[in-house]
C-alpha positions in Angstrom: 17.4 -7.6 25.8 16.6 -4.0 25.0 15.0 -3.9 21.6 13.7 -0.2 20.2 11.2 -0.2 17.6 9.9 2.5 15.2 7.4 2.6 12.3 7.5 5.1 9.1 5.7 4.2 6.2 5.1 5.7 2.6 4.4 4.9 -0.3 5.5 7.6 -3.1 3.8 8.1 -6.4 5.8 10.6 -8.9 3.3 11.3 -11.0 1.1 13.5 -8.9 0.9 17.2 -8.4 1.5 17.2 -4.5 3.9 16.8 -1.9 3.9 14.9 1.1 4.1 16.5 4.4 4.1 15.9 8.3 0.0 16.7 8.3 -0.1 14.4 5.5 1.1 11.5 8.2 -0.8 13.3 11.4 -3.8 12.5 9.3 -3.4 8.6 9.4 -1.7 8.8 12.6 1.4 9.7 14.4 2.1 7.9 17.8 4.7 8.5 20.3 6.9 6.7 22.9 4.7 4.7 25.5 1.3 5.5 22.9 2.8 2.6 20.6 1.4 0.0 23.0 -2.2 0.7 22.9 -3.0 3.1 19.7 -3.2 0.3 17.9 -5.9 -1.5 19.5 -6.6 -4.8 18.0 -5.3 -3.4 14.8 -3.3 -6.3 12.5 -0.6 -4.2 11.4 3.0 -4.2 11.9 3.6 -2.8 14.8 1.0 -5.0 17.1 2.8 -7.7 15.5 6.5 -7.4 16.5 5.3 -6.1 20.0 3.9 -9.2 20.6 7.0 -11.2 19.2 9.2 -9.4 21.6 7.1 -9.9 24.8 7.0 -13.3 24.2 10.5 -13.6 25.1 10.7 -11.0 28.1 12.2 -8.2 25.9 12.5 -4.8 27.1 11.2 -3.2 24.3 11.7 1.1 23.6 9.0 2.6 21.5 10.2 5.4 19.4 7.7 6.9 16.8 5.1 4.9 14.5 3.4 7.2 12.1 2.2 6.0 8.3 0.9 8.6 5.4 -1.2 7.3 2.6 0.4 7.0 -0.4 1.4 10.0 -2.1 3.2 12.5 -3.7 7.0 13.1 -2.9 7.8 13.7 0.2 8.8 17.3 1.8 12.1 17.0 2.8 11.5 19.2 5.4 9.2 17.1 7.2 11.4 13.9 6.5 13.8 16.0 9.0 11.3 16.3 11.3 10.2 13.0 11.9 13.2 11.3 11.2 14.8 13.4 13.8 12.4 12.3 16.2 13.0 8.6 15.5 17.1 9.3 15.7 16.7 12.0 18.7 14.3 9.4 20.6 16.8 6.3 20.0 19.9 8.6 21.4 18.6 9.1 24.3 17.0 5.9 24.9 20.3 5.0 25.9 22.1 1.2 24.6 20.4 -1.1 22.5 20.6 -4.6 21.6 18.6 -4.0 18.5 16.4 -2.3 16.3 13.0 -3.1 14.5 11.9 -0.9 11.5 8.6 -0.9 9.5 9.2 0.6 6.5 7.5 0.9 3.0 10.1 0.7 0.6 9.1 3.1 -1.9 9.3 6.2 -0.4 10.6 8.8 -1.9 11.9 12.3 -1.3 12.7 15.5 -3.1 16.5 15.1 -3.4 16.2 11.6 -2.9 15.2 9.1 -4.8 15.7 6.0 -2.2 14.4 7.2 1.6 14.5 4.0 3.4 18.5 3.5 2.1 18.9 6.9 3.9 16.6 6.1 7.0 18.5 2.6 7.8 22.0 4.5 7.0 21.3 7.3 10.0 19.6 5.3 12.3 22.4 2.7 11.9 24.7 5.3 13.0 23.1 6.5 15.7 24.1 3.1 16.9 27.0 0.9 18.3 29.1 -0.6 15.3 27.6 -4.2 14.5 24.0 -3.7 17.0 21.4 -5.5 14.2 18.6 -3.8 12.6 15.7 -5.6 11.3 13.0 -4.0 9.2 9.5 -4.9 7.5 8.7 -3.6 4.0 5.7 -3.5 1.7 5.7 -6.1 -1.2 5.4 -2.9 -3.3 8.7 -1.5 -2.4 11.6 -0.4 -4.5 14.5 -2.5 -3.5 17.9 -1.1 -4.1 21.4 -1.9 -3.7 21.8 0.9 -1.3 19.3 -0.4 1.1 21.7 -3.6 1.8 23.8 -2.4 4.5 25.8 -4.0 7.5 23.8 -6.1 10.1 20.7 -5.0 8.3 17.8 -7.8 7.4 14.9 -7.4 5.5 11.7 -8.8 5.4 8.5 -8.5 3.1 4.8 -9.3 3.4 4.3 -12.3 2.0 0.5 -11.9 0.8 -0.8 -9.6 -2.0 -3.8 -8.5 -1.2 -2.2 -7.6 2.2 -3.5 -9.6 4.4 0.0 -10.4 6.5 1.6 -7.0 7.9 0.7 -8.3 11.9 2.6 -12.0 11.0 5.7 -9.7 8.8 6.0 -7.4 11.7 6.4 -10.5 14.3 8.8 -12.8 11.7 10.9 -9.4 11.5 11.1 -9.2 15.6 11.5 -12.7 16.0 14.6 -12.8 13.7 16.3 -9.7 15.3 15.7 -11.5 18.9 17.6 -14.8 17.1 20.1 -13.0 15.5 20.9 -11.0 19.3 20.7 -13.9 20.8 23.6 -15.1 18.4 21.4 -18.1 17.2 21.4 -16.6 13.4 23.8 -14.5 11.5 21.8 -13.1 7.9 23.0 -11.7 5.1 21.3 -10.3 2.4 21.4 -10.7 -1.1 19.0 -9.3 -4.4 18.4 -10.0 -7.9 16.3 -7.7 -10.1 14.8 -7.5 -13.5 13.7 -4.2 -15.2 10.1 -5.2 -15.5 7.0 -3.2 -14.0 3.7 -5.5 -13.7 0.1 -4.0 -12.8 -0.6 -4.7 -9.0 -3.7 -6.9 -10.2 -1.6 -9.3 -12.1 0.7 -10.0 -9.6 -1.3 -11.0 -6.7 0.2 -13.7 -4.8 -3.0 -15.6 -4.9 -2.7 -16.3 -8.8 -0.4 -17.1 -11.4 2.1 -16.5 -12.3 3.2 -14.7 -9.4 1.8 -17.4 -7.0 4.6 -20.0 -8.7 7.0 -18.1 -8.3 5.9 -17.7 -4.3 5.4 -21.1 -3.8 9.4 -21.5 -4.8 10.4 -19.3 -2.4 8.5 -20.8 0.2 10.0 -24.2 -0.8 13.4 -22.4 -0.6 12.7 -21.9 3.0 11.3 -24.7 3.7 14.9 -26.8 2.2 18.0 -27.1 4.5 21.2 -26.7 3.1 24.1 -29.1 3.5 26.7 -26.4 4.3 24.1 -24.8 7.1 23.7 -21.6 4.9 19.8 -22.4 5.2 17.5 -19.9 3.6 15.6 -17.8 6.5 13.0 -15.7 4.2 12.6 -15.5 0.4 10.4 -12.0 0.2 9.2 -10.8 -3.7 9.0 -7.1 -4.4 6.6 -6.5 -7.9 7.2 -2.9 -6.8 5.2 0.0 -6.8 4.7 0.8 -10.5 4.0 4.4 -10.1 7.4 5.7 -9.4 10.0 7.2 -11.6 13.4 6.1 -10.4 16.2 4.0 -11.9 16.7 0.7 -11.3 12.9 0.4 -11.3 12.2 -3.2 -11.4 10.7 -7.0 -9.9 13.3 -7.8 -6.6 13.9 -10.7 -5.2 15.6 -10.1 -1.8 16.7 -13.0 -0.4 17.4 -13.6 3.7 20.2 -16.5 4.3 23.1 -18.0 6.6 25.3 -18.0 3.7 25.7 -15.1 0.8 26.2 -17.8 -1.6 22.9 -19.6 -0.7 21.0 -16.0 -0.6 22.1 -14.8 -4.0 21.6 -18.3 -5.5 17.9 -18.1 -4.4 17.4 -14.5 -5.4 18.9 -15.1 -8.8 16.3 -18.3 -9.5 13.5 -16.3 -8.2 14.1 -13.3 -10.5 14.9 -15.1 -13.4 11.2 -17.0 -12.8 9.6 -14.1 -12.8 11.2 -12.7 -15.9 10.7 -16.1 -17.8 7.2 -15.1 -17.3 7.2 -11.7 -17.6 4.3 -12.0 -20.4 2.0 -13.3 -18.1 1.5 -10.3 -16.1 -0.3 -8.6 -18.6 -3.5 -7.2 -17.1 -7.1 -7.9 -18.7 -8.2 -4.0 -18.4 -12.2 -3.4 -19.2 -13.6 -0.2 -20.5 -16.1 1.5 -18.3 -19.1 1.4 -20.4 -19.2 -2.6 -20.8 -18.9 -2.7 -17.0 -21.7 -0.2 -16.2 -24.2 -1.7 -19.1 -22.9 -5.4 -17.6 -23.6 -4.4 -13.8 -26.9 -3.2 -14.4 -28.3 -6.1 -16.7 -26.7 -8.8 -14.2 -28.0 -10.3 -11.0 -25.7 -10.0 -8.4 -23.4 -7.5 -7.6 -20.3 -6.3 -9.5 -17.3 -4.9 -8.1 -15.2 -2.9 -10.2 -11.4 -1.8 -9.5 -11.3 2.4 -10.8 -7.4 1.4 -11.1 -6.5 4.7 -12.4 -7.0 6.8 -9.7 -6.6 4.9 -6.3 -5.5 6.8 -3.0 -3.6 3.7 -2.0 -1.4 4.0 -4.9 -0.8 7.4 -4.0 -3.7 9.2 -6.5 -5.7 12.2 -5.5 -9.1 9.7 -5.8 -10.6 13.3 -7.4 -11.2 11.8 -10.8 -14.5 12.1 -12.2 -14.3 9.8 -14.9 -16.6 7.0 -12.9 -19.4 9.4 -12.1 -19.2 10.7 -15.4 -19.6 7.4 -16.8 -22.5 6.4 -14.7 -24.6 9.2 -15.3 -23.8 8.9 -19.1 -25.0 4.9 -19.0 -28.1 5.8 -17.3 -27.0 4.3 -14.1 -28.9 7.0 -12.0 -32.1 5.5 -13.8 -31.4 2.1 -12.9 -33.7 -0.2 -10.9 -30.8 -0.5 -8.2 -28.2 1.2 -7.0 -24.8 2.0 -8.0 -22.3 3.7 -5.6 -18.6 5.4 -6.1 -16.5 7.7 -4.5 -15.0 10.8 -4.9 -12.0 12.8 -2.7 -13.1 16.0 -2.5 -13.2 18.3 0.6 -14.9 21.7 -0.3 -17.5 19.4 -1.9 -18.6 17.4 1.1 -18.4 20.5 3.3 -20.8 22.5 0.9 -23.2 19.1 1.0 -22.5 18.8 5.1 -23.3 22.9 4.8 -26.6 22.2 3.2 -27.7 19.2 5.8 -29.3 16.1 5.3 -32.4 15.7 3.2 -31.3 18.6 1.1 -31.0 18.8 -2.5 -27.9 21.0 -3.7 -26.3 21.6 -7.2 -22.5 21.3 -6.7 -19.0 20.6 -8.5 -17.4 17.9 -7.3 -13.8 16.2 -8.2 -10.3 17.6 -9.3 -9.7 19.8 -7.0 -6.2 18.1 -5.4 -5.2 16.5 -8.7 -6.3 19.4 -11.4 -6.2 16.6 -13.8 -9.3 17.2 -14.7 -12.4 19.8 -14.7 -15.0 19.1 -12.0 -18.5 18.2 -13.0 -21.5 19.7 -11.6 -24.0 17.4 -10.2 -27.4 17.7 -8.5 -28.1 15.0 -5.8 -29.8 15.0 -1.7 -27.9 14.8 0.6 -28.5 11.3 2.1 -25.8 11.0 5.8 -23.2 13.4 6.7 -20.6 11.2 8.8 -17.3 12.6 10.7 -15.5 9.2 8.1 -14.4 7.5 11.1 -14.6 3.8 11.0 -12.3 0.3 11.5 -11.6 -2.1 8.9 -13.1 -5.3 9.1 -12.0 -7.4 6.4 -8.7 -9.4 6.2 -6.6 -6.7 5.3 -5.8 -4.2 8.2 -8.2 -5.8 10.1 -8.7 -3.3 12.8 -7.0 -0.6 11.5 -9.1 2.7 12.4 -9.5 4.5 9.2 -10.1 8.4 8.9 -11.8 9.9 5.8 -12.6 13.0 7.4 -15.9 15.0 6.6 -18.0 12.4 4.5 -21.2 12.7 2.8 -23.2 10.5 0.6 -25.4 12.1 -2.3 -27.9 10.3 -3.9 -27.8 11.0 -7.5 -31.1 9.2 -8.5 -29.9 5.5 -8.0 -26.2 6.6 -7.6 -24.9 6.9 -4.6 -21.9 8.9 -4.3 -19.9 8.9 -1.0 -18.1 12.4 -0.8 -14.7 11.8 1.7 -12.4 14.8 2.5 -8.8 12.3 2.8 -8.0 10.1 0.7 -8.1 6.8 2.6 -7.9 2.7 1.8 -10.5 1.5 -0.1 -10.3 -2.0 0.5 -13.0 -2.5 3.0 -17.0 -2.2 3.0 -16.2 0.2 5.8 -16.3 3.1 3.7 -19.3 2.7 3.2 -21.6 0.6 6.0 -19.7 3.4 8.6 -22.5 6.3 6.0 -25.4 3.7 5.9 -24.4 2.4 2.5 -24.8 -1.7 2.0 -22.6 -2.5 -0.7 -23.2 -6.3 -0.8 -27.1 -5.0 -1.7 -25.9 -2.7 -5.0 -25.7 -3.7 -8.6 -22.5 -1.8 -8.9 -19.7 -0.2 -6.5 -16.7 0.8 -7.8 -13.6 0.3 -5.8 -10.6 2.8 -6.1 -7.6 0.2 -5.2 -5.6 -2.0 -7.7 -5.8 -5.5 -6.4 -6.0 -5.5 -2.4 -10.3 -4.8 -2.7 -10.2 -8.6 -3.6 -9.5 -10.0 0.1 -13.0 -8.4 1.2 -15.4 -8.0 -1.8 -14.7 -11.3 -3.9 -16.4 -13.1 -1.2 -19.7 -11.0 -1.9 -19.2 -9.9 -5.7 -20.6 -12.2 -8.7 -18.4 -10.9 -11.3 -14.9 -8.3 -10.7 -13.5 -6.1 -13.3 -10.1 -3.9 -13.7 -11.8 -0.8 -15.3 -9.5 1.0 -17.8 -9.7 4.3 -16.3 -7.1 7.2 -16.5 -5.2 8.7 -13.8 -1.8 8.8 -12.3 -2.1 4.8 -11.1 -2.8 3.5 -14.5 -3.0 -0.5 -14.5 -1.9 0.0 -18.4 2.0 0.1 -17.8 2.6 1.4 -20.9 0.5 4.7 -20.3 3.2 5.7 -17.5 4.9 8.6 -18.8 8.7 7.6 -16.9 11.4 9.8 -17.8 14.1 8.4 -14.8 13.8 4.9 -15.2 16.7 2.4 -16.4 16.1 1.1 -19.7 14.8 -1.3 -21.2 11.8 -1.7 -19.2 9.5 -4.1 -19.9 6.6 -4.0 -21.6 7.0 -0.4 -22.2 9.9 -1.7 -24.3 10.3 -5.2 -26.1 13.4 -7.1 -24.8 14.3 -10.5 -25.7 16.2 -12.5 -23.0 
């Protein structure tokens, strides 16, 4: 059994003022061939996963490409070319296949296209013998679209939300591909959608209502049908809010034996989540209350900046935190607050300056231009190369890059300075500059929902702030122009 594998993963926001581009990927990573085996390290991700479901059953198994960009703006379609054509040029010449394992987003979109991964499966499917099975991992945030359901294509989403499950998705993806060449499963595909776009917080999997609606689908699979068309994997898509498409919506995307068993279960699943569509309203907090709460607390608090988070695809430039802080006094306080900003002629000017330094700068804005930067006066604390590997449950192992980072203390604030946007889900961020965020009154997190997996264990109290950006957790601030409507709640439908 020859099985080739490939990885290609963004997630598109269409409300920033970049593009997306090969560096834009080189910067995470881009591995080759043979390099797909051992880059990863103990990483938990996708790829480490489905590896490890194929050598369990002797497979031969062809490493194409596995590169992954952090979410962003559009991408160039220029560099789509380039590193699709590696993926297609690699599988030609690989010679015959049994099968095919993707990981893809599902919300990645290009400038003359508005669904990539319907494209990606279409061409790498015809690079291939008629009827050779393709199986493919996706993001719970991707955009699901009629398109993407194609001949002897499955698909499968995490299951968790905060993503703690992309090592068991990529190996239930593998495994099924190796069934289905083996001839012990034949899947079709079926979805159900509801025009409905829900803030990442409020649809957690670990919570109502979304967490009801899971449990279904896992009782779904869990059932076996008296015709044999048993469900195989039930996978919800919330989708990634911050993108301006139509057909913008919840999915249900159901995997079965039988099309009739698949849609039935997609259709139930949907129609839950719409039923309840109410309940996904996010409780948003403004920034002062947080700030004045923090600082008069024991304990620490962890706030989400939800407007402005890199893994929604946001510059993480915005200055309206550190504004904040410095207007409540925080760089007065008793103990210590820290936040971040993206910003790399910033941290070089601090890094320029060296450690122990005090320095007048401008920091924030600069990607984005959403904003004017603010001018700040703070010593320069650690200059770090932002190197470090997430420890928490999500990507556990996953080496993260940040680029030049520098921490400035701003009196009791501590601001770390990164030069790429990268995850902020783990403590990493900051222990890898000499920062201890379990000790702080206050850190602000710039990620949606996913920051929960590692800091609710440590935090006393957690808080959505309302901050403004281009990944607003208020979906009625999104300012879509391409979507289908009505779309809830931006507009009030009735069933």
């Amino acid at each position: 059994m020859r099985i080739a594998i490939a990885q290609f993963m963004q997630e598109t926001n269409s409300f920033v003022p970049f593009t997306t581009t090969v560096k834009t990927f080189e910067e995470q990573y881009l591995h080759r061939g043979e390099e797909l085996f051992t880059a990863f390290g103990k990483a938990r991700l996708e790829i480490p996963g489905a590896i490890a479901a194929l050598k369990e059953v002797g497979a031969e198994i062809v490493p194409l490409i596995a590169t992954m960009a952090m979410a962003s703006g559009t991408v160039e379609r220029a560099s789509f070319e380039i590193l699709l054509g590696e993926i297609l040029e690699r599988l030609r010449t690989a010679g015959p296949v049994d099968g095919v394992y993707l990981a893809l987003h599902g919300a990645m979109i290009l400038e003359d296209e508005p669904d990539a991964e319907a494209e990606i499966v279409r061409r790498v499917r015809e690079v291939l013998k008629p009827g050779t099975p393709i199986t493919v991992s996706l993001d719970l945030h991707g955009h699901i679209t009629a398109a993407m359901l194609q001949p002897d294509v499955a698909y499968i989403g995490y299951r968790e939300f905060p993503h703690i499950d992309m090592y068991e998705t990529g190996y239930r993806a593998a495994a099924l591909l190796v069934d289905w060449v083996k001839g012990k499963v034949r899947p079709v595909m079926a979805l159900a959608k509801r025009h409905m776009v829900v803030s990442p917080d409020s649809a957690r999997t670990t919570a109502p209502p979304l967490a009801d609606i899971v449990a279904e689908g896992r009782a779904m699979e869990a059932r076996k049908m008296e015709d044999g068309g048993d469900v195989l994997h039930v996978s919800l898509f919330p989708v990634q809010p911050w993108i301006d498409t139509p057909d913008l919506g919840f999915a249900a995307l159901v995997c079965a034996q039988s099309h009739e068993a698949a849609q039935k279960a997609a259709d139930t699943l949907a129609r839950m989540a719409w039923d309840r569509r109410t309940e996904f309203e996010p409780t948003l907090t403004p920034l002062p209350e947080i700030i004045r709460t923090a600082l008069s607390s024991e304990g620490l608090t962890v706030a989400s900046d939800s407007g402005d988070t890199p893994s929604g695809g946001g510059a993480a430039d915005s200055t309206a935190v550190l504004a904040a802080l410095l207007k409540e006094g925080a760089d007065r306080a008793d103990r210590i607050s820290i936040c971040t900003i993206c910003d790399a002629e910033a941290a070089a000017e601090a890094a320029r300056a060296g450690v122990g330094k005090t320095i007048t700068l401008k920091v924030g804005h600069r990607r984005s231009g959403l904003g004017e930067p603010l001018t700040v006066t703070g010593r320069v604390k650690t200059i770090g190369d932002g190197r470090y590997v997430l420890t928490g449950p999500g990507a556990n192992g996953m080496v993260g890059e940040m680029g030049l980072t520098v921490v400035l203390e701003i009196g009791s604030i501590r601001l770390n300075l990164r030069s790429i946007p990268h995850f902020e889900w783990d403590p990493g961020i900051h222990t890898s500059v000499g920062l201890d965020p379990a000790s702080a009154a206050l850190v602000f997190v710039r990620s949606p929902a996913h920051f929960r997996a590692s800091y609710a264990p440590m935090a006393a109290r957690i808080f959505i702030a309302d901050t403004p950006g281009p990944t607003s957790a208020n979906m009625r601030r999104i300012p879509f122009t391409k979507v289908t409507r009505p779309l809830y709640p931006i507009d009030l439908v009735n069933d």
